[in-house]
C-alpha positions in Angstrom: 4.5 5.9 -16.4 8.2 6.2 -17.3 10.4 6.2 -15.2 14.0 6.7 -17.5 14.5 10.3 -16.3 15.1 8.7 -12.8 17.3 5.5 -14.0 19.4 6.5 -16.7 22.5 4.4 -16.8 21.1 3.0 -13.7 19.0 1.1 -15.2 21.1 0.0 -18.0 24.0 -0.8 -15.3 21.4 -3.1 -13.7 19.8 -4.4 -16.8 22.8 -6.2 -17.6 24.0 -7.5 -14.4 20.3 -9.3 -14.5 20.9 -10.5 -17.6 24.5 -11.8 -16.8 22.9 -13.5 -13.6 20.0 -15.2 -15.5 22.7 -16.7 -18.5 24.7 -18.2 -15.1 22.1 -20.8 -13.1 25.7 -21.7 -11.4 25.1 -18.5 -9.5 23.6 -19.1 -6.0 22.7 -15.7 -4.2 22.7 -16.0 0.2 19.1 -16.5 0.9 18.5 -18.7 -2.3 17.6 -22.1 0.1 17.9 -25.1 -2.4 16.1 -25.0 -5.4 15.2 -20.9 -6.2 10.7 -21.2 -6.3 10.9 -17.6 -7.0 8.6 -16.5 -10.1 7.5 -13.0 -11.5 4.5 -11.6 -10.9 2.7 -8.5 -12.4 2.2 -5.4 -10.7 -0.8 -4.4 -11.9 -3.0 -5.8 -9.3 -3.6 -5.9 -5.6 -2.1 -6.5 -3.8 1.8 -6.4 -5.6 0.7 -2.5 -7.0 1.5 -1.5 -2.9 4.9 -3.3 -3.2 7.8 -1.5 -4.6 11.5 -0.4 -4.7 13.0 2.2 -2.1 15.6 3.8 -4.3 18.2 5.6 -2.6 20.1 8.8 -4.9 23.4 6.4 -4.0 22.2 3.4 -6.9 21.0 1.1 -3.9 17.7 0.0 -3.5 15.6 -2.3 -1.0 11.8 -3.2 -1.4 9.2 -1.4 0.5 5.2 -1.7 0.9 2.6 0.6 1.3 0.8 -0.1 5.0 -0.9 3.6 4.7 -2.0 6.1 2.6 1.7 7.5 2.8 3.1 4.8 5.3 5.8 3.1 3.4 7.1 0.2 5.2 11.0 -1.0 4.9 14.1 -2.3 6.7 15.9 0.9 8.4 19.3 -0.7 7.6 18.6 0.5 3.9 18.3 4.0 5.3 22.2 4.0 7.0 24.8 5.3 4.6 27.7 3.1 5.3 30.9 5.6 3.6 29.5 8.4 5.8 28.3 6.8 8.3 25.4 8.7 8.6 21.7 8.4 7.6 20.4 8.8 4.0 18.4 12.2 4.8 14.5 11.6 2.9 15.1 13.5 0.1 17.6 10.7 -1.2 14.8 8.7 -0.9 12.6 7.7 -3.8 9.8 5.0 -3.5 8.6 3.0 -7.1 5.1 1.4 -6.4 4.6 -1.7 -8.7 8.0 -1.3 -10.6 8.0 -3.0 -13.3 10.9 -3.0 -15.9 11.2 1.0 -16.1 7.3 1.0 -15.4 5.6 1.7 -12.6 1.9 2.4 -11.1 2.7 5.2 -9.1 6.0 6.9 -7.4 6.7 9.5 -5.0 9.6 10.9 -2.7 10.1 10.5 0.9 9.2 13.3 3.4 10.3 12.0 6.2 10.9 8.7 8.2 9.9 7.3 12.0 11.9 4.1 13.3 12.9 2.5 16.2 16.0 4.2 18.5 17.2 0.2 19.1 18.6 0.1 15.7 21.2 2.4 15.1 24.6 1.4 13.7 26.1 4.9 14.4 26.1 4.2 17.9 26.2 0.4 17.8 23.2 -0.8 18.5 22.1 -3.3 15.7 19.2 -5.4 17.1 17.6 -6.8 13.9 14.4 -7.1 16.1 14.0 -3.1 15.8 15.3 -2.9 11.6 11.8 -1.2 10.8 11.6 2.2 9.1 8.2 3.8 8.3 9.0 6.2 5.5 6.3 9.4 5.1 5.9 10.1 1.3 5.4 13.4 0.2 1.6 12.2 -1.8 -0.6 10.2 -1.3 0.0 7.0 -3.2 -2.7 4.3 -1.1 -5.8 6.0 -1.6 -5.5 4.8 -5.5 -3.1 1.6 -4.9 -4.5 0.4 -1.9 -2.2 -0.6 1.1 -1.7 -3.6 3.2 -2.8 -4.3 6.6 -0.5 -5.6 9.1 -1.5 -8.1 12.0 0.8 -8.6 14.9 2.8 -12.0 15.1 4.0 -13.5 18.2 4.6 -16.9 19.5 0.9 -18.0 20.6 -0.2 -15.9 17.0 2.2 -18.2 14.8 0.6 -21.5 16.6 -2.6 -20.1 15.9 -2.0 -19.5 12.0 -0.7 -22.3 11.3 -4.4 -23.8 12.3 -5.6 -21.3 9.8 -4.7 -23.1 6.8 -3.9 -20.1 5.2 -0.5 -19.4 2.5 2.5 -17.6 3.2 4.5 -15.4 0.9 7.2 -13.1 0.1 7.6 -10.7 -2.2 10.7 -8.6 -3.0 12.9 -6.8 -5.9 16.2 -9.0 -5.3 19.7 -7.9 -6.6 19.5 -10.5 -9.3 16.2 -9.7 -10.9 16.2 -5.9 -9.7 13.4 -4.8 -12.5 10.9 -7.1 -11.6 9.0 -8.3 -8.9 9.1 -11.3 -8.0 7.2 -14.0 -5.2 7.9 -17.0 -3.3 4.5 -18.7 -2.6 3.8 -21.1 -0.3 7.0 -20.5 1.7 7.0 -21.4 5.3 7.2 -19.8 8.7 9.7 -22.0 11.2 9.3 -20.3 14.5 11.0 -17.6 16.6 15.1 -17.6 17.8 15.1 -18.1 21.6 14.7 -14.5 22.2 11.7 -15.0 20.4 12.4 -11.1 18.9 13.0 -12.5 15.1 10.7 -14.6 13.2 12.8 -17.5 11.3 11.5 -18.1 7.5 12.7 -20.4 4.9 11.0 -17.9 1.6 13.8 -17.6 -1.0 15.4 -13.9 -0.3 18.3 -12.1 -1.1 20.0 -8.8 -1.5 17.3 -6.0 -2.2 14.9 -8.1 -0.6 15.6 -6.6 2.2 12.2 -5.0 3.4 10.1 -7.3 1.1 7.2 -8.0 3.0 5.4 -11.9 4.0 2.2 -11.7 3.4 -0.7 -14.1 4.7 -3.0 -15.3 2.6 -7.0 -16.4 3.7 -10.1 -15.8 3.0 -9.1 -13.2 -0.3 -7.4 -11.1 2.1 -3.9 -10.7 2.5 -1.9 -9.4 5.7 1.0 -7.9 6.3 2.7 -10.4 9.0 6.7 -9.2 9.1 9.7 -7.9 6.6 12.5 -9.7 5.9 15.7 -8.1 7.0 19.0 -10.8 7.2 19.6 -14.0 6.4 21.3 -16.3 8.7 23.1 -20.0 8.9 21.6 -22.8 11.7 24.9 -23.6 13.7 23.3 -27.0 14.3 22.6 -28.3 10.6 24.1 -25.5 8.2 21.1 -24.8 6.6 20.2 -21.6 5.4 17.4 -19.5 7.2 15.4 -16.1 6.9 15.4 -13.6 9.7 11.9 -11.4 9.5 10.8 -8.7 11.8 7.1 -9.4 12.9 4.3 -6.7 12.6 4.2 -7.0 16.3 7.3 -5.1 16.3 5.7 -1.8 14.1 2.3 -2.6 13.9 1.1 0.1 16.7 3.7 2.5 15.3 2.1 3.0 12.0 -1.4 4.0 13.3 0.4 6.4 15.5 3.1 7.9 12.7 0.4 9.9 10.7 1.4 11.8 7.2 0.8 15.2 8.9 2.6 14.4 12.0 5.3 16.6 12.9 8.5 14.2 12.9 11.7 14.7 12.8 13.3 13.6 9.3 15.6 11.2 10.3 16.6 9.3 13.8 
């Protein structure tokens, strides 16, 4: 369906800053790690239908996937309003599943959002371990799209996937090709920082990936194993690295964050 009504200038604003970026390969975004192995993908399909864009009524945007039949899953940092200092209330809150280049297989507002307490830059506390929002959408969006299941991530889990043989990926709308989706396949997952709280990544991510999801990949299923959220620099060799939140951090709280539950609409 179109989606113009909800762009406008927007879009046109952000249409041309893509195009700008694509005429410059001199351009290198933070979270770009040597050569860019991002590529588009189409939307039309499970499971890149459940991922989308969580527009805020401020121009910004992060990338968000269904994990329910109204459980959107993002990065709460895209939820804090940093003029005001406050958080975005829901109804600024618009999510695009499958985007697509003013297209899009299905959208719907946000009714409300659960989170972790441990993140909140109002009063401080940033741990990137608890950057996790689950946003409640006012429909029903999964029953049609289909969502994706998480599975909890921790050290002994990480040792055991990689015996699994299976592919990792992450998906994401970044700031430099905002109207598409697009997919770093066969990226891979380097371990956790000595707090072992943040899972380290080396998939090609940037602004408005934050949010995007990495997916594993076996057996024709794909899971749900963490969300990016930051990128960081190795003190020891300079080289650029992806900070992700596993699913072991949020993985209970979805099942226990129902769409009728009585929450309150922001932390």
């Amino acid at each position: 369906m179109r989606l113009l009504t909800w762009f406008g200038a927007a879009i046109l604003a952000m249409v041309m800053a893509e195009s700008v970026a694509a005429g410059d390969e001199r351009i290198r975004l933070p979270g770009i790690k040597g050569a860019d192995d991002r590529a588009p993908v189409e939307t039309d399909g499970y499971p890149w239908r459940a991922i989308g864009r969580v527009n805020n009524q401020l121009g910004g945007f992060c990338t968000g996937t269904l994990v329910g039949p109204r459980q959107v899953l993002t990065a709460k940092h895209c939820l804090w309003n940093r003029r005001t200092r406050r958080w975005l209330p829901p109804s600024a809150l618009h999510f695009i599943a499958g985007y697509r280049r003013g297209d899009a297989m299905a959208h719907a507002r946000v009714a409300r959002f659960a989170s972790s307490g441990a993140y909140d830059p109002g009063t401080g506390r940033t741990e990137e371990a608890e950057d996790w929002a689950i946003l409640i959408l006012e429909a029903d969006l999964g029953a049609a799209l289909g969502f994706l299941p998480t599975r909890p991530l921790d050290r002994a889990g990480l040792t055991g996937l990689a015996s699994e043989g299976g592919t990792v990926t992450a998906a994401g709308y970044a700031q430099d090709k905002a109207h598409i989706l697009t997919r770093h396949q066969g990226c891979r997952l380097l371990g956790f920082t000595p707090k072992q709280d943040l899972l380290l990544h080396d998939c090609d991510a940037t602004h408005g990936d934050s949010g995007a999801p990495l997916l594993f990949y076996q057996n024709d299923r794909h899971h749900l194993i963490a969300i990016h959220v930051a990128t960081t620099t190795n003190k020891k060799d300079g080289a650029t690295l992806g900070l992700a939140v596993p699913a072991t951090a949020f993985h209970n709280h979805i099942s226990a964050t129902p769409p009728d539950a009585h929450a309150t609409p922001a932390p």
